[in-house]
C-alpha positions in Angstrom: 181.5 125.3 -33.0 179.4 122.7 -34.3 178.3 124.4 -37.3 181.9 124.8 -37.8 182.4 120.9 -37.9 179.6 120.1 -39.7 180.8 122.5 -42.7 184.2 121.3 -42.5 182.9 117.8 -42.7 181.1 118.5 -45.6 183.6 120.5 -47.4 186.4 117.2 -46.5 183.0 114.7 -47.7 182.3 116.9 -51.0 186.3 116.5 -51.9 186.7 113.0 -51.4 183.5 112.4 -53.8 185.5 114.1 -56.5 188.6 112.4 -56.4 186.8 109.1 -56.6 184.9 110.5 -59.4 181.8 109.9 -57.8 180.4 113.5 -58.0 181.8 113.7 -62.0 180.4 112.8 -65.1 181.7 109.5 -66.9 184.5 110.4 -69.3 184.6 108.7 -72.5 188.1 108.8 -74.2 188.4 110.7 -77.1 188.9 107.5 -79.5 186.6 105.1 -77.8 184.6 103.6 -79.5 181.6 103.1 -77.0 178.3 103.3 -78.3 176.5 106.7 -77.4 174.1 106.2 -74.7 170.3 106.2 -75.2 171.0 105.7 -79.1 170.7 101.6 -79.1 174.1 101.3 -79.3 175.7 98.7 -82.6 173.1 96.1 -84.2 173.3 92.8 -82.8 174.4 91.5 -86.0 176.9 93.1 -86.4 178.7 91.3 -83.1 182.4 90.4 -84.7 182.8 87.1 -82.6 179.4 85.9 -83.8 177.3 84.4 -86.6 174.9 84.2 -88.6 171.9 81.6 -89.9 169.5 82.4 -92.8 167.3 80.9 -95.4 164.1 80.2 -96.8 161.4 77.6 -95.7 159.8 76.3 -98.6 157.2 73.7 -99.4 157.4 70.8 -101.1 156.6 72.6 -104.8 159.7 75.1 -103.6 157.8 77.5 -103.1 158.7 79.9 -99.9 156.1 79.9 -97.3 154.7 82.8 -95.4 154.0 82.9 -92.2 156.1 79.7 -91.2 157.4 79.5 -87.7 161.2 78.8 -87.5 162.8 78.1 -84.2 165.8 77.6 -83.2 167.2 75.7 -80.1 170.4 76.4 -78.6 171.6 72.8 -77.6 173.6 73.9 -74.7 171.5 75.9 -72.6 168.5 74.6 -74.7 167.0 78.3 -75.0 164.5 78.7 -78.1 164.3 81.6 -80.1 161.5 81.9 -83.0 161.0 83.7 -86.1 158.0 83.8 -88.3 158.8 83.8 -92.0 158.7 86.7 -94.4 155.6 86.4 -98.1 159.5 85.7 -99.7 159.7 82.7 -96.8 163.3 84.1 -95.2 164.4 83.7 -91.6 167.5 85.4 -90.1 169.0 84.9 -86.8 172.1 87.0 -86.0 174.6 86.9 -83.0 175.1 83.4 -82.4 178.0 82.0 -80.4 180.8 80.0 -82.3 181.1 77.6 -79.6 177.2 76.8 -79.5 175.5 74.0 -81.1 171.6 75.1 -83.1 169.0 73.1 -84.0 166.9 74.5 -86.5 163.2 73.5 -87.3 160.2 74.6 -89.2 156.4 74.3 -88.9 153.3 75.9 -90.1 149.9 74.4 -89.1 150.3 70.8 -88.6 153.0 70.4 -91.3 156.9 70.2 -90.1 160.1 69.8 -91.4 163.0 67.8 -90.4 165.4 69.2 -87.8 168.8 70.6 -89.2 171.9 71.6 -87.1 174.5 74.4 -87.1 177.3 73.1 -85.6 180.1 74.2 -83.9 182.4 72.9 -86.7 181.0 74.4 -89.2 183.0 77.7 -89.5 181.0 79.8 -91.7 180.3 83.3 -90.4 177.0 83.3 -92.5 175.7 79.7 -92.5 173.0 79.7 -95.1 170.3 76.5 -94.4 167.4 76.0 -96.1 164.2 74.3 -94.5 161.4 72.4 -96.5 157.9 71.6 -95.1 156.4 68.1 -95.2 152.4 68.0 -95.5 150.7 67.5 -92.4 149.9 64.1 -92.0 145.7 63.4 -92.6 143.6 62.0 -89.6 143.9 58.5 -90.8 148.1 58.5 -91.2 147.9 59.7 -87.7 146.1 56.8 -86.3 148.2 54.3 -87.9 151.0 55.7 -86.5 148.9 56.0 -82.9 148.1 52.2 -83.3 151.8 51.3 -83.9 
């Protein structure tokens, strides 16, 4: 008798699984678009409601820069992300919110640039902005500018 419940229990449990779909495979409509699983799924840049920053960081000569750390801040959560420049001195950051304020700055031992801003009104899907490089400042410039 109790082998009898126990089987009829876990005939009744094995049913209920598959009509919540528990005890089934995911089905993926025929037209969906999903990405396949395991294959990366769609490149970030790609993102339709985002955007996208590029350019060159160059000296003052303009000529592009290798190896030039560019960072940029997101001014509302105040996350950084970096990228370190190409021998042709390009950055690229892709899938960046509309709504989201970036501050964008270059350095390379000692010598940085001036900070330059994407802005939420600018509405360009591919904002192109160019960084330059100042020369570090010699030992002596920096203290005159410690004494001051």
């Amino acid at each position: 008798m109790n082998i009898n419940r126990i089987i009829l229990a876990g005939i009744l449990w094995a049913s209920c699984l598959s009509q919540t779909g528990w005890a089934q495979a995911p089905q993926t409509p025929p037209n969906s678009t999903a990405p396949p699983l395991f294959k990366g799924g769609e490149r970030k840049d790609t993102d339709p409601n985002g955007r996208t920053v590029e350019g060159t960081v160059k000296n003052d000569d303009d000529e592009p820069i290798e190896g030039a750390i560019v960072k940029l801040k997101d001014m509302k959560s105040l996350n950084v992300r970096s990228f370190i420049t190409k021998a042709d001195g390009k950055y690229k950051f892709s899938s960046l919110r509309k709504d989201v304020d970036y501050e964008l700055k270059a350095d390379l031992r000692g010598s940085i640039g001036a900070p330059k801003m994407l802005s939420i009104f600018d509405s360009r899907k591919q904002a192109i902005i160019n960084l330059k490089l100042e020369p570090a400042p010699k030992d002596s410039e920096k203290k005159d500018a410690e004494k001051k």
